[in-house]
C-alpha positions as CSV (number, residue, x, y, z in Angstrom):
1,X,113.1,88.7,92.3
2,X,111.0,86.8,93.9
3,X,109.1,89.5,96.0
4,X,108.6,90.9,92.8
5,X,106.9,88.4,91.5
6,X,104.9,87.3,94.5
7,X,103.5,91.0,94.3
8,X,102.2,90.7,91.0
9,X,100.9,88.0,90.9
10,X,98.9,88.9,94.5
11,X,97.9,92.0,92.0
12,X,96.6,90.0,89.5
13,X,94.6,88.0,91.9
14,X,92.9,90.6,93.5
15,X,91.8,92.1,90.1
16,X,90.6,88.1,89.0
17,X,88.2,88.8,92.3
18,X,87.1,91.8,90.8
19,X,85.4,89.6,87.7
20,X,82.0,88.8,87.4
21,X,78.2,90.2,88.0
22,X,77.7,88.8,91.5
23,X,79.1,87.4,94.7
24,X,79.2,83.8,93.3
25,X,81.0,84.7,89.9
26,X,83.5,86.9,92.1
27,X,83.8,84.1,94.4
28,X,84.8,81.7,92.2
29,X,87.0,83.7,90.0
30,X,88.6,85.1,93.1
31,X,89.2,81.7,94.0
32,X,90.5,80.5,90.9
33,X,93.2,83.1,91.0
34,X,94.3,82.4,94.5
35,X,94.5,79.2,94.1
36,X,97.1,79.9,90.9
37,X,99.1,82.3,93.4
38,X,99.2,80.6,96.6
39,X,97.2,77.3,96.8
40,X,94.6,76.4,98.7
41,X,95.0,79.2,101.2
42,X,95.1,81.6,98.3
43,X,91.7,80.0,97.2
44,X,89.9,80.8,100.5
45,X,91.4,84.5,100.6
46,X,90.8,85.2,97.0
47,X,87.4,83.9,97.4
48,X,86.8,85.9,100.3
49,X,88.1,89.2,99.0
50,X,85.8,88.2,95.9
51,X,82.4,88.2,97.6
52,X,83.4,90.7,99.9
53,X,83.8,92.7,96.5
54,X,80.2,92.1,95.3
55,X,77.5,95.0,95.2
């Protein structure tokens, strides 16, 4: 159950990185959504993934 879980939420954190007109806005919502999944280490990876996402 709790793989299942984990996965989603992961899911849902990669598409909160996808939020936002720029890098900072996907930075910070990235962030914000890793941060909910996984702590502080999910902060820096979802805020990561987030810029890396920007056009």
């Amino acid at each position: 159950m709790t793989t299942i879980r984990t996965i989603c939420l992961a899911a849902l954190t990669l598409g909160l990185a996808a939020c936002g007109d720029n890098a900072t806005e996907r930075a910070a919502t990235g962030g914000l959504g890793g941060a909910l999944v996984a702590g502080p280490a999910g902060a820096v990876v979802g805020g990561t993934v987030g810029a890396a996402t920007a056009r």
